[in-house]
N, C-alpha and C positions, 0 to 999 in steps of 0.2 A: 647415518651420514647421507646414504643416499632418498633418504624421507624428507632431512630437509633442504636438502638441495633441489628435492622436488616441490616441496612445498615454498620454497624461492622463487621460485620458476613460473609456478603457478601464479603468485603473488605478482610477479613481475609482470605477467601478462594480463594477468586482469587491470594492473595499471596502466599500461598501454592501451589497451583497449579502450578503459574509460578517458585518456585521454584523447584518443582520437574522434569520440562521442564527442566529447565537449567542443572539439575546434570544428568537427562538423556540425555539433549544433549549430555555434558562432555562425558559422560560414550562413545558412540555411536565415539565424534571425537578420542576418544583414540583407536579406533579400525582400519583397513585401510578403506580407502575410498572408495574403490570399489574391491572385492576378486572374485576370480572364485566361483560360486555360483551355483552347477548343479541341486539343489534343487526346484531354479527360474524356472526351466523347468518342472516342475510336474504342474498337472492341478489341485492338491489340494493344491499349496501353492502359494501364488499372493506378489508377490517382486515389492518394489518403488523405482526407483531412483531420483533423484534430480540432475540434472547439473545448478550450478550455473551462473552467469553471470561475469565479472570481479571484482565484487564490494566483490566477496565474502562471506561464510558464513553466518557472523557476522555483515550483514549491517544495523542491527536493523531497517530492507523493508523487501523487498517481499523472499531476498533470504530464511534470518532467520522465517520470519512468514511461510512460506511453508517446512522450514523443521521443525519447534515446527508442525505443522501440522501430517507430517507424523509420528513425533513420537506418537503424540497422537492416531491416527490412527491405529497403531503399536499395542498401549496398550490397543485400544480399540475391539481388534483382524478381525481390516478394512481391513488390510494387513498382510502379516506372518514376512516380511523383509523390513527392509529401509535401505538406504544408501547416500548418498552423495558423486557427485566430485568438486571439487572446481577450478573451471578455472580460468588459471593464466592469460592467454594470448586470445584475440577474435581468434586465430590461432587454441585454443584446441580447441573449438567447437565440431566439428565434429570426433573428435575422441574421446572425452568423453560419448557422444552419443552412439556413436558405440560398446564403453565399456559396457557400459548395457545391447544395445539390443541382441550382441553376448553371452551376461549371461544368455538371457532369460528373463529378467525382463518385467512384463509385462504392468506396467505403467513405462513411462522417462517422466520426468516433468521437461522442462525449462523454464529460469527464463528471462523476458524481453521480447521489441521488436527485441533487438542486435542480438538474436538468432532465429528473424521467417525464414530465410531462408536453417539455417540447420535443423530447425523442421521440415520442410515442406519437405523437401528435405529425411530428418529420415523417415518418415512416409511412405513413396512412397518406401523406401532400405525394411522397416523391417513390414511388413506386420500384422504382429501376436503380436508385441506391441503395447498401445495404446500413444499416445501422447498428453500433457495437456502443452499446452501454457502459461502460467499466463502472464497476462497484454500485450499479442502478436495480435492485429489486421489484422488476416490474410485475405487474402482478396481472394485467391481460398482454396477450402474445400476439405477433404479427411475422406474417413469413418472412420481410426482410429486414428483424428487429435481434437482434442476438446479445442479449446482458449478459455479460461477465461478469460472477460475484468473484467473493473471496474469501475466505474460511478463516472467520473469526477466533474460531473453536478451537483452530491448528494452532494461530498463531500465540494464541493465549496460552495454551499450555505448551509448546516450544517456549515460551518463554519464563512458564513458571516451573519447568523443569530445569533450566538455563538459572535461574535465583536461586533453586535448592542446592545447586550445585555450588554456589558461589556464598551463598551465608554463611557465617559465623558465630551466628547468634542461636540459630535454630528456627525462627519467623522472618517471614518476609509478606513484604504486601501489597498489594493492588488498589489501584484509583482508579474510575472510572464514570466516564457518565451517566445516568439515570436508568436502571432497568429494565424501564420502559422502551428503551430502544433495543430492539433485538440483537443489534450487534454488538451490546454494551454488554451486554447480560451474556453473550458466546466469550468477550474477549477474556472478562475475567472469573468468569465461572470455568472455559478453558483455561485459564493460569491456578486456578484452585489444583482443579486436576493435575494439569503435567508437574505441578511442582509434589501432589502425592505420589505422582505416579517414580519421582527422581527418588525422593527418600522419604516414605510415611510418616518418617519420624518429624519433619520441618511442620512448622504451622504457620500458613494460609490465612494474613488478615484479609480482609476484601472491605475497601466503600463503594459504594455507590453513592452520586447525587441526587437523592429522594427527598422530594418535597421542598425542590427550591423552586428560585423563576424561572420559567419559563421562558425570558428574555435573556437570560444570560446561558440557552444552549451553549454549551461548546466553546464559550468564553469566560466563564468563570474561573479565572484561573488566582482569586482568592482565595476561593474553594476550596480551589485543587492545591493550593500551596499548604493550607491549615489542615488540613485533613492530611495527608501526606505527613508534615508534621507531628500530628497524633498517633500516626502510625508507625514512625518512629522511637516516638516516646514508649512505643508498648516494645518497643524490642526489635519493632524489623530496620536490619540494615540493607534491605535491596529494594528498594520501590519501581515498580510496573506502574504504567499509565496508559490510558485510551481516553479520546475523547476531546478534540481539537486543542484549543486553550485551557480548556479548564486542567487537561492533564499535562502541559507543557507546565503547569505552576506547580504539580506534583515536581514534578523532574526537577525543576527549580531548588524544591525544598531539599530535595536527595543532594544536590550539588552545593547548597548552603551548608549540610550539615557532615560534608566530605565524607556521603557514603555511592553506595554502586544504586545503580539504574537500566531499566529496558526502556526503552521508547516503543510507539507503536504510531502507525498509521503514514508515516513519512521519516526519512531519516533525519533523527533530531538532533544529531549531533552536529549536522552540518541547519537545520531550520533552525534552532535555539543554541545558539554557539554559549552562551552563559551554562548553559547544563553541560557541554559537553565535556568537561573535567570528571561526572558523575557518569555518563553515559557510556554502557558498555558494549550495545549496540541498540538497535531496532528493528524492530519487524513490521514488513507490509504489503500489501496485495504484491504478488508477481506480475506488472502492470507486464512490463518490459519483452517476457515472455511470452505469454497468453496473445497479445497483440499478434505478433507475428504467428503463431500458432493458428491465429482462427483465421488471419486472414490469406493465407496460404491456405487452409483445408476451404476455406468459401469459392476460392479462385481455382481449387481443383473441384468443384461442382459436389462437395459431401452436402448434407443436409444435417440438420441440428430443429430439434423443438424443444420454444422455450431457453429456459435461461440454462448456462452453464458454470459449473464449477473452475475456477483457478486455483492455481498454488499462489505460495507464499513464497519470500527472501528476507534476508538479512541483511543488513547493514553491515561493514566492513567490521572484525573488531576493536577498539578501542584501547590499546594497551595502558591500561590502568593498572600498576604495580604488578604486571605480569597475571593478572587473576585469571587468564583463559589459556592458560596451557594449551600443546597440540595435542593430546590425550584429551582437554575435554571438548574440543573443536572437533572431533576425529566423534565422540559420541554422539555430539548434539550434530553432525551432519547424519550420522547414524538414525537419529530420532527423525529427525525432518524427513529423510528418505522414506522412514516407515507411516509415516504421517499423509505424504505425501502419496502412496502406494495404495492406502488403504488398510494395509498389512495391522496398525495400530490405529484403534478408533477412541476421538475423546469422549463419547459417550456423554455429550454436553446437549442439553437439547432448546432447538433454535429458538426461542425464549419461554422470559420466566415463566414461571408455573402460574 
């Protein structure tokens, strides 16, 4: 009784919370997006910007999780000032950038890999701001250049453990973008794993999209709907996906044929509302945390070389016929914690062989 009146409680407050996130984002987009700020220049007041990626604000990813971030940040008086620009076009980059750092701002935070080359490029122009990459694997380093990854590995197998848990069949399976991109090849060769690691006994389909075009990176979501489909016809009733579009049309196929689903990379239950009947939750970078994390440890003068590791989160769960019990919410917070800790390593290694 009193478990779950705690776990009420809890519930009820994470609602609250993100409800007040959201009417302080409101409040924040009603304002402009970036204003001559000569405040930002003072050594007692520390201003964040955000340059979005094309996906915009509101990608229910990395954009919106790192700017609920700085607001809370904001409120938690981490920062004095936040802001946001929203790039329309890969063309604003570097001028949105520039926006901030001519403000004085002293964290500019972008979002993606689409944008390691104006970071890198910002960081070298503007000396005296710092620069926080999220999800940017840069591969030369600058002292005030700080990329946050995000452990593909972790999340893949949290959620192929999360499938063995939940199949009826005995198979479950993975979709994923091309192998060739190293984070494709951690998501779901991580989900191989955690799903052996939940019960040896499940079997682990895995695709990848090998040997298509090249043009349809990350949008292929024919693809991703046909192959999904194939891998249901072999038995799996849980389908995992990564990999922009092309695995939103995985999810697709899982909700077409009213079985369970993981999402990855942003929460897809609320980004693709057509799957979300399938969707039992998702997993994705811990933009929200990490944010505020580094930039509280940079403003108390620590030092960092090179890129840095983040955690991961979850998306709310999805009460889909009850399938996530508090026994198996209470494990799989169990795994995350160990995951997260180090204590349990995936043993997945950062690409293919």
């Amino acid at each position: 009784m009193i478990t779950n009146l705690f776990s009420t409680f809890t519930s009820l407050m994470k609602l609250v919370w993100s409800i007040f996130l959201i009417l302080l984002a409101i409040a924040f987009m009603g304002l402009p997006a970036c204003s001559q700020s000569p405040d930002c220049f003072r050594e007692d007041i520390y201003c964040a910007g955000l340059v979005t990626n094309t996906a915009g604000l509101r990608d229910d990813g990395l954009n919106q999780h790192t700017w609920e971030g700085l607001l809370q940040a904001q409120a938690e008086k981490i920062i004095d000032r936040a802001a946001f620009i929203e790039s329309v076009d890969s063309r604003d980059y570097v001028k949105n950038i520039e926006a901030f750092a001519l403000d004085g701002y002293d964290f500019i935070i972008t979002i993606g890999p689409a944008l390691e080359d104006e970071t890198l490029h910002a960081a070298d122009l503007y000396p005296d701001s710092v620069f926080i990459g999220m999800d940017q694997p840069q591969e030369e380093t600058r002292p005030n250049l700080l990329p946050i990854l995000f452990p593909e590995d972790q999340m893949g197998f949290w959620a192929g453990a999360l499938a063995a848990r939940l199949t009826r069949t005995g198979i479950v399976g993975a979709v994923c973008e091309t192998s060739g991109l190293d984070s494709m090849w951690r998501y779901c060769e991580g989900f191989r794993k955690g799903a052996a690691h939940a019960d040896e006994n499940v079997k682990a389909l895995i695709l990848y999209r090998e040997n298509q075009s090249s043009e349809k990176l990350f949008i292929d979501s024919e693809w991703g709907h046909t192959n999904a489909q194939d891998l249901i016809q072999r038995g799996a009733d849980v389908i995992f996906a990564a990999g922009g579009g092309t695995a939103q049309g995985s999810l697709l196929a899982a909700a077409d044929e009213g079985l369970l689903a993981i999402g990855a990379e942003r929460d897809q239950a609320q980004a693709l509302t057509e799957a979300a009947p399938a969707l039992v939750t998702s997993v994705y970078g811990g933009a929200r945390i990490e944010v505020q994390k580094w930039m509280r440890l940079v403003r108390d003068g620590n030092a960092w070389s090179g890129a840095v590791n983040g955690t991961f989160e979850h998306a709310p769960y999805q009460e889909i016929q009850n399938r996530v019990p508090q026994e198996l919410q209470s494990e799989m917070d169990q795994l995350f914690l160990a995951l997260s800790s180090g204590e349990l390593q995936t043993r997945v290694s950062k690409s293919a062989p």
